[in-house]
VMD Tcl script that draws the C-alpha trace (Angstrom):
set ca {
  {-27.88 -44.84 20.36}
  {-28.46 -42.63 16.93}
  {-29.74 -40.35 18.89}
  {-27.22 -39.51 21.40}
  {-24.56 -39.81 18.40}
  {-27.19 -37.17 16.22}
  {-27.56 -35.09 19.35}
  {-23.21 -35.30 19.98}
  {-22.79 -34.53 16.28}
  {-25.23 -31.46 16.28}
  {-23.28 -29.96 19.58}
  {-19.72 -30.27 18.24}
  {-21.36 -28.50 14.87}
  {-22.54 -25.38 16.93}
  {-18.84 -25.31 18.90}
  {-17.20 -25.36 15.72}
  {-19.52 -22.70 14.26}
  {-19.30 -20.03 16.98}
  {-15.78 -19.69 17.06}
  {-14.45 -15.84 17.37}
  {-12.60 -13.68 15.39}
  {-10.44 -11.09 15.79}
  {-10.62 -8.82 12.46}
  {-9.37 -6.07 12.14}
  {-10.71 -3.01 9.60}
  {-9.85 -0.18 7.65}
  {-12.32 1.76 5.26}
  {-14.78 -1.47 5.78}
  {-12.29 -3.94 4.31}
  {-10.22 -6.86 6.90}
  {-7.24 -5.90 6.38}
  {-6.16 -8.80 8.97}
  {-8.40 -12.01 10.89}
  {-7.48 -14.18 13.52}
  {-9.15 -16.80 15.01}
  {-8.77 -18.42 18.77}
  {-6.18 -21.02 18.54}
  {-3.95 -19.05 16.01}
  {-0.45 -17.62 16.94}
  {-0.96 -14.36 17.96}
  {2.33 -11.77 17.94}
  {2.12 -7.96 18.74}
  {4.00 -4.97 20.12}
  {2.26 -3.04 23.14}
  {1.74 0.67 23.18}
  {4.74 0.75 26.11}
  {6.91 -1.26 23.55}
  {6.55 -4.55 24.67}
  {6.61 -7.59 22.57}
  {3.54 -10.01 23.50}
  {2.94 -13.23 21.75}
  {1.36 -16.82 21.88}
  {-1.76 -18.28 21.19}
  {-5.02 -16.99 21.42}
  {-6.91 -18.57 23.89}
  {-10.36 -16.67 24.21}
  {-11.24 -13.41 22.06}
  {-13.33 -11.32 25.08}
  {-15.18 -8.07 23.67}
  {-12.46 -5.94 24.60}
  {-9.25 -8.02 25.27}
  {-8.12 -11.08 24.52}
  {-6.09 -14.31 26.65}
  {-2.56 -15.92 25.45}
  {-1.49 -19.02 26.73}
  {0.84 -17.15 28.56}
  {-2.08 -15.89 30.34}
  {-1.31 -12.76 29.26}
  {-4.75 -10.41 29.02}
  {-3.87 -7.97 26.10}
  {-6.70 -4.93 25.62}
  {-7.68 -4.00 22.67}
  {-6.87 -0.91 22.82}
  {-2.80 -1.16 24.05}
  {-2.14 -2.95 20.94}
  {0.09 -0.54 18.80}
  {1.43 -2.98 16.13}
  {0.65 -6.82 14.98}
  {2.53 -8.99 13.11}
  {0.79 -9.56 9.44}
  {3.78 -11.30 7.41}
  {1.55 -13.85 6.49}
  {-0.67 -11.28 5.08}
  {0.81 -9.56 1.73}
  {-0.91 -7.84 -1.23}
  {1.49 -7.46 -4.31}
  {-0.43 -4.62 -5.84}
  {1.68 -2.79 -8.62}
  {1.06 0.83 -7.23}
  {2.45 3.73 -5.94}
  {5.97 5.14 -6.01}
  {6.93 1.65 -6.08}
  {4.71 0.49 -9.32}
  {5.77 3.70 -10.93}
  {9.60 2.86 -10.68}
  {9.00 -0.40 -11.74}
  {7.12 -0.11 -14.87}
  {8.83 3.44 -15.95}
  {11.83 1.86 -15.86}
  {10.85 -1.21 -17.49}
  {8.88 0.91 -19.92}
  {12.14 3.26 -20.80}
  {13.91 -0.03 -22.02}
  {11.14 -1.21 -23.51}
  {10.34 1.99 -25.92}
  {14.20 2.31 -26.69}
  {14.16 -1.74 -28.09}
  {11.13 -0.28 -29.87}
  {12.80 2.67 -31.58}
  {15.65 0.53 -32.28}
  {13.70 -1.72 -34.37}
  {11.96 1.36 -36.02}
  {15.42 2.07 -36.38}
  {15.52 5.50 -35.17}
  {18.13 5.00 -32.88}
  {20.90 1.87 -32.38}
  {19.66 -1.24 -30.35}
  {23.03 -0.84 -28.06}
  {23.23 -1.24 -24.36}
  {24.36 1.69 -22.79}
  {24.81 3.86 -19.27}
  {21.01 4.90 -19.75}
  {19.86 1.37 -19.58}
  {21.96 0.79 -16.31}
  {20.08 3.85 -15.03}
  {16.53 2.13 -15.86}
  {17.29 -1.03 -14.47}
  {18.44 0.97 -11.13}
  {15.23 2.40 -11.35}
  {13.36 -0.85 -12.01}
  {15.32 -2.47 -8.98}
  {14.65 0.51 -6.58}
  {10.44 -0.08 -7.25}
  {10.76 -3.87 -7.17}
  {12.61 -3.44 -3.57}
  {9.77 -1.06 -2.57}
  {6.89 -3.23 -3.64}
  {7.83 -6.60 -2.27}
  {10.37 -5.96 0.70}
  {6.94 -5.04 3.59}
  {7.63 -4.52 7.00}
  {7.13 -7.44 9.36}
  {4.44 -5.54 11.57}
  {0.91 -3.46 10.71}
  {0.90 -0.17 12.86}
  {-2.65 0.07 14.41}
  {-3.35 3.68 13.58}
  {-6.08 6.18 13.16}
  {-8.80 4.61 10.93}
  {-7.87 0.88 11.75}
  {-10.80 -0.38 13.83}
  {-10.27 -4.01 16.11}
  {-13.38 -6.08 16.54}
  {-14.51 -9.30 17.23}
  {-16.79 -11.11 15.63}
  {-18.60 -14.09 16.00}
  {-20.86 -15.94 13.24}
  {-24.18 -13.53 13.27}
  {-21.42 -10.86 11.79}
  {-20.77 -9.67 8.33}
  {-17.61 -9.66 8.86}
  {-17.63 -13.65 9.79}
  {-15.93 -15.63 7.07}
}
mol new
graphics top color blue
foreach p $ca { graphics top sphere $p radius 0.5 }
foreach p [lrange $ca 0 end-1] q [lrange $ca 1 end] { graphics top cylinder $p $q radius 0.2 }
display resetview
């Protein structure tokens, strides 16, 4: 009887630890995974909206539970809101932090006492500024375009990519 429960143990182990993933890369880094099982939502290259769950990650394609068989390669955008990086960068970080930074050197001079510690129309225009960066950073659009340099694999557990 410990054997059959050893030898039942051992089998779900190797089920659970060859399940697929879909990554997919850019430059080397996963810039998105999903596994089978997980809600699945994308938009086709003919502008159709295909979603569900992924049933079985094939080389090439994959299966909804829809029983929809999407390719691979007619995928033009998929939904990543749950993925987000809040990197302070670009024109976004700039206007952020030079805005920030303007009010920031004027409360210092005003303590040096170079200048008056009032609030004024210039500060209005640095806040604007600040605003305008924080809106680019954090507001992302709701799908990842699958363009040039974005690869699609899957992956099982031999890969490197195999978390």
């Amino acid at each position: 009887m410990r054997f059959l429960f050893v030898i039942l143990f051992l089998s779900f182990a190797h089920l659970l630890s060859a399940q697929k993933h879909l990554i997919f890369l850019k430059h080397e880094t996963v810039i998105a995974r999903f596994v089978e099982g997980e809600y699945f939502k994308c938009v086709l290259k003919n502008k159709k909206k295909k979603q569900g769950y992924i049933l079985e990650l094939t080389e090439f394609s994959m299966i909804t539970n829809s029983y929809d068989t999407i390719p691979f390669l007619a995928i033009a955008k998929v939904e990543t809101k749950k993925i987000r990086s809040h990197r302070v960068g670009g024109v976004g970080g700039f206007m952020l932090i030079g805005g920030l930074g303007y009010i920031a050197l004027d409360q210092l001079n005003s303590l040096i006492g170079s200048t008056k510690g009032e609030f004024n129309s210039s500060y209005i225009t640095a806040l604007s500024v600040s605003a305008a960066g924080a809106a680019l950073l954090f507001i992302k659009p709701k799908y990842t375009k699958v363009k040039r340099g974005v690869v699609m694999r899957t992956v099982d557990y031999r890969s490197l990519y195999y978390r």
